[in-house]
C-alpha positions as CSV (number, residue, x, y, z in Angstrom):
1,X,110.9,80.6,100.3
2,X,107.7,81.7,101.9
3,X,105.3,84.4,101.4
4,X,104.7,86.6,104.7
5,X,101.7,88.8,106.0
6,X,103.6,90.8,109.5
7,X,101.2,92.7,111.4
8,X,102.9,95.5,113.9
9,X,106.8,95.5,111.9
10,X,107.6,98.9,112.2
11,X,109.1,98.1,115.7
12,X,110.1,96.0,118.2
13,X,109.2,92.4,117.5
14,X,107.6,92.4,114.6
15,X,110.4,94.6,113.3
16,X,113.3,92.2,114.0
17,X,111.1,89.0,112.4
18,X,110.0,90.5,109.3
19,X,114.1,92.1,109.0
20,X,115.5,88.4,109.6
21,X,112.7,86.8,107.2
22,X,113.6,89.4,104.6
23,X,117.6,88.6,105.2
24,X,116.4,84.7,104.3
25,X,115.1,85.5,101.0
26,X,111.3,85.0,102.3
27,X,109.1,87.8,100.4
28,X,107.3,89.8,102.9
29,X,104.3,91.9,103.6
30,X,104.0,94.1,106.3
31,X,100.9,96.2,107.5
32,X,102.1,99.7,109.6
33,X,99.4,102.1,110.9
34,X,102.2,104.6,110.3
35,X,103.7,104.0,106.9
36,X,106.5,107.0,107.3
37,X,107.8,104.8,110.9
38,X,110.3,102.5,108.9
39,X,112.0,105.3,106.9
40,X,115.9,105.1,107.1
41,X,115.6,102.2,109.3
42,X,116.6,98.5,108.6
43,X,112.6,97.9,106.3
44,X,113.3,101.0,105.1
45,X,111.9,100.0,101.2
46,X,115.3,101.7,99.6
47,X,117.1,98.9,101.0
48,X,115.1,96.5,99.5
49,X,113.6,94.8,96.0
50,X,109.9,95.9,95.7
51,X,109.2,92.2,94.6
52,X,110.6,91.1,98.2
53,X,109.6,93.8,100.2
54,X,106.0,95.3,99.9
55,X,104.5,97.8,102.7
56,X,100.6,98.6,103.4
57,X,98.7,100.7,105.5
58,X,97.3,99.1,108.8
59,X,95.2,99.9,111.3
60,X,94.0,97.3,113.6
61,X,91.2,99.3,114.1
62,X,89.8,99.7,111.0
63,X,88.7,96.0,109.4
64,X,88.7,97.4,105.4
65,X,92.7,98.3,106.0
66,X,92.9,94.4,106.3
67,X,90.9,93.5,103.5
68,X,93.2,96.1,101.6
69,X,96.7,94.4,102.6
70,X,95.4,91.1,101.8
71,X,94.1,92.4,98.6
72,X,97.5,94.2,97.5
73,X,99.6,91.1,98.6
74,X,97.7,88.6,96.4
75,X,97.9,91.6,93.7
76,X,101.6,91.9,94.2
77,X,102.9,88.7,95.2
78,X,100.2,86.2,93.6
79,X,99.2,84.6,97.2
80,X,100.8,83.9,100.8
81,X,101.2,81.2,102.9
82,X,101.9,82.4,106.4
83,X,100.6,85.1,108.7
84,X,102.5,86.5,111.6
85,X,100.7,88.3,114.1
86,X,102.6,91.5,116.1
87,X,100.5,94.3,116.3
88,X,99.5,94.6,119.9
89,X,98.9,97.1,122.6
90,X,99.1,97.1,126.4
91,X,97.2,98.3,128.9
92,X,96.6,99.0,132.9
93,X,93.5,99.0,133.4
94,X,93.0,97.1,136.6
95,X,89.4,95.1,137.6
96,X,88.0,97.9,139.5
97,X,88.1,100.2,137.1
98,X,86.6,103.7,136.4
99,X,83.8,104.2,134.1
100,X,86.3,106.5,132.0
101,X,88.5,103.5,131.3
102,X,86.1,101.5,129.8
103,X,86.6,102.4,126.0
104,X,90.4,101.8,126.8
105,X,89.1,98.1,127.9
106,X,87.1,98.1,124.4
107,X,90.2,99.2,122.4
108,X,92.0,96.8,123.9
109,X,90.1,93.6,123.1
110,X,89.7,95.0,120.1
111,X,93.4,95.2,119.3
112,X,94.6,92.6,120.5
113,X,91.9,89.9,119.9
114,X,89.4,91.2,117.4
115,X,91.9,92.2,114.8
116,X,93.6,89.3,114.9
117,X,90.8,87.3,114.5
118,X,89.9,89.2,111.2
119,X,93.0,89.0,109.9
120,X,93.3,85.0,110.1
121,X,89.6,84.8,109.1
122,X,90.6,86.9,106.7
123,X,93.3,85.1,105.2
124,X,92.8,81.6,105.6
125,X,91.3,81.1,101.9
126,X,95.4,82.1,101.0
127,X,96.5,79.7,103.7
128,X,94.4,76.9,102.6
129,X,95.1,77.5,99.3
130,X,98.8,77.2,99.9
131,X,98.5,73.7,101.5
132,X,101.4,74.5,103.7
133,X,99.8,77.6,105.8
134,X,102.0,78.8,109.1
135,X,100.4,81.0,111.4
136,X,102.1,82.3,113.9
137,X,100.5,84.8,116.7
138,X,102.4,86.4,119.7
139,X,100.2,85.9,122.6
140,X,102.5,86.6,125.6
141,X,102.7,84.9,128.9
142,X,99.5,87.1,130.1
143,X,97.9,84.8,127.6
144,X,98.1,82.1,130.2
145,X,98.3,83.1,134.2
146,X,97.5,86.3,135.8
147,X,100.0,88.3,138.1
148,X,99.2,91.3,139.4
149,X,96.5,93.6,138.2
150,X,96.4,94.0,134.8
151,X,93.2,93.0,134.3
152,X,92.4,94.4,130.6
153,X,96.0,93.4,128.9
154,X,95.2,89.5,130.6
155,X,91.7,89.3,129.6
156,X,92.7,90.2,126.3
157,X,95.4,88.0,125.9
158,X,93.1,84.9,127.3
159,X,90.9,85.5,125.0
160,X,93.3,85.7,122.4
161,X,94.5,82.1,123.4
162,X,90.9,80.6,123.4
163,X,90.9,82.3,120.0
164,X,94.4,80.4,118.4
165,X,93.6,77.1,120.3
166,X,90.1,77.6,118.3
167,X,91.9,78.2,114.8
168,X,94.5,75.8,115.2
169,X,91.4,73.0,115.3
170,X,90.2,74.4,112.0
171,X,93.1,74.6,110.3
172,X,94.9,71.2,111.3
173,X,93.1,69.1,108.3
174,X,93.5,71.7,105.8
175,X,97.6,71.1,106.9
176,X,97.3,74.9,108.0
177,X,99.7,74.9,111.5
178,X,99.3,77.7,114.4
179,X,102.1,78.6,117.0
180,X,101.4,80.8,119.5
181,X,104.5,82.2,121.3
182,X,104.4,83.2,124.9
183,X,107.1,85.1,126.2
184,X,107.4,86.9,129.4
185,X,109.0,90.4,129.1
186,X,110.9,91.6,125.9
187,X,113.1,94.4,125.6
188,X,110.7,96.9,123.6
189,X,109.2,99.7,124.4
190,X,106.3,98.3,125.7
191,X,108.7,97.0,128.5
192,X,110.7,100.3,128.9
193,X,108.7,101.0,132.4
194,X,109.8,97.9,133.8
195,X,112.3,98.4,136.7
196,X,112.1,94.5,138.2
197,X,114.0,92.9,134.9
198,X,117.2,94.5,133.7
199,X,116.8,95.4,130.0
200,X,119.5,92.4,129.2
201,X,118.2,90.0,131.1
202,X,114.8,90.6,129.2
203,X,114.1,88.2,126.3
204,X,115.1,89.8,123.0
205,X,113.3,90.6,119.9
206,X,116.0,88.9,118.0
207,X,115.4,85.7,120.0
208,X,112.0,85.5,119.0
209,X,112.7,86.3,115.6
210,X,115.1,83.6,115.4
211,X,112.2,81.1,116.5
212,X,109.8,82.4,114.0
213,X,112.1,82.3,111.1
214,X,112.7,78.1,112.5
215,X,108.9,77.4,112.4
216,X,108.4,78.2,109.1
217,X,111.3,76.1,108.0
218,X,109.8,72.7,110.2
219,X,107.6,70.0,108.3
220,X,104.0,69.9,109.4
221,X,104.3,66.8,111.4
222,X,107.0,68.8,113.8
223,X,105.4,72.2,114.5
224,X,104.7,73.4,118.1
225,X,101.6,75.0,119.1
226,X,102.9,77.1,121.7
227,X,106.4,78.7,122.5
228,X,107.2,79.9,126.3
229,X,109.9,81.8,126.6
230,X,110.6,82.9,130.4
231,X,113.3,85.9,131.1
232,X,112.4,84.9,135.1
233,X,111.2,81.9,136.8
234,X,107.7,81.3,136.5
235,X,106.1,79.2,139.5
């Protein structure tokens, strides 16, 4: 049994992993920006023990709301031993874009690469600690080529590569073990726009969840860094 800090698991991704974890016995910790988003829905805390479920406000925004959810799941649950990283946003903005877009850029790298940042700096006295630490962060396939012109949603993801490649170094004597899983488009709602992949043929959330709940079962000496999971061919 492991204990689970989920960023982003009031839907899509992060929802399905932290539902299947949960369904294994795992204890999990989740951190929503909206706390009232899981109500009546498969995390909805009714459902479940409070000393195997526990939900916290989160706002990737907002570094203290970090600090908090760490705090109340070393209050609650003693320690932790595994981070999962979900919480994401994407984003349009091309290269040339307009001066009015540039906060969206900001908010952007800030989301997707700052935060997570903070929250593995954040908890990696736990993950230590634990002598067994999984981290696992969902970096995308934008993480490692560019198509078309999403220039703010790449950059961020790049970065956010760099960033897990970085950690993984750190962590690797401390027997702390990062994956970072890459897939092309999912059938979420961050995909709903997309008319060149039929919804099915997109990777599902359940398929990722599946490999995240496998990770944290493998020994140390068997852990991948990095996952790619392509819906379409990738040349």
């Amino acid at each position: 049994m492991r204990t689970i800090l989920i960023s982003g698991a009031n839907r899509g991704i992060g929802l399905k992993i932290a539902h299947k974890l949960l369904k294994e016995g795992n204890r999990v910790s989740i951190g929503i920006r909206n706390l009232s988003s899981i109500s009546n829905g498969i995390l909805d805390p009714k459902e479940w023990s409070p000393n195997q479920l526990l939900i916290n406000h989160y706002d990737a925004l907002e570094i203290n709301t970090a600090k908090k959810w760490i705090d109340n799941t070393k209050e609650k649950f003693g320690s932790f031993d595994s981070l999962i990283n979900c919480a994401g946003v994407f984003s349009r903005i091309p290269f040339l874009y307009e001066d009015s877009e540039r906060n969206e850029i900001i908010k952007t790298m800030n989301i997707n690469f700052l935060s997570i940042w903070d929250l593995c700096r954040l908890s990696w006295e736990e993950l230590v600690s634990s002598k067994n630490g999984r981290i696992l962060t969902l970096v995308s396939m934008s993480g490692k080529r560019s198509k078309g012109d999403l220039a703010a949603y790449t950059s961020s993801k790049f970065a956010l590569m760099g960033l897990c490649q970085t950690i993984r170094n750190n962590g690797w004597d401390k027997n702390i073990r990062l994956t970072v899983i890459c897939p092309s488009w999912v059938n979420t709602d961050m995909a709903k726009e997309v008319k060149s992949t039929n919804k099915f043929d997109m990777t599902q959330p359940e398929d990722i969840a599946e490999f995240c709940s496998t990770i944290l079962k493998m020994p140390k000496q068997s852990v991948p860094f990095e996952i790619s999971l392509n819906c379409n061919l990738e040349v």
